[in-house]
N, C-alpha and C positions, 0 to 999 in steps of 0.2 A: 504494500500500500504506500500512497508517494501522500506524503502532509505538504502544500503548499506555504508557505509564510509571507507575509506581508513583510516590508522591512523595518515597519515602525511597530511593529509585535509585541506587547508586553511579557513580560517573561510568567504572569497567569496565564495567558491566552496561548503561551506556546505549553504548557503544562497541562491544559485542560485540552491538547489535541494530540498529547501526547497519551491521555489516559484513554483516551477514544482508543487505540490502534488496540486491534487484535492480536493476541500475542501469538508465536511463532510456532508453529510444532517441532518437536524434537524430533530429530531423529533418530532410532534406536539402535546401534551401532551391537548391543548385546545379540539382538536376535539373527544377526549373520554372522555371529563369531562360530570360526571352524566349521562352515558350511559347504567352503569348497574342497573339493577333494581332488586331488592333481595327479594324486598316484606319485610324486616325486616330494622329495627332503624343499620347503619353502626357499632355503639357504641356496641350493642348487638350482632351482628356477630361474632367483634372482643371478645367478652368474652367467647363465647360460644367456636370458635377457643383455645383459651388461654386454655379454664377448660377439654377441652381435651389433653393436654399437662400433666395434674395434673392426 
């Protein structure tokens, strides 16, 4: 959501547009932990990625 301001704002007026704003969802970062399965050591993905960059 985008708050527009006036430049002559009082710092109420910018506090009571700020309690308007819908707060944010989180996102749950818990519920994909170790969800992907590679078949391979994390450690070794990441190098195999990297020695293609070389």
């Amino acid at each position: 959501m985008t708050i527009i301001l006036k430049k002559n704002a009082t710092k109420e007026e910018i506090e009571q547009l700020l309690k308007k704003l819908k707060p944010r969802k989180l996102f749950n970062a818990k519920k994909h932990l170790g969800k992907l399965k590679l078949g391979i050591d994390g450690v070794e993905y990441q190098r195999a990625l990297r020695d293609e960059w070389n």
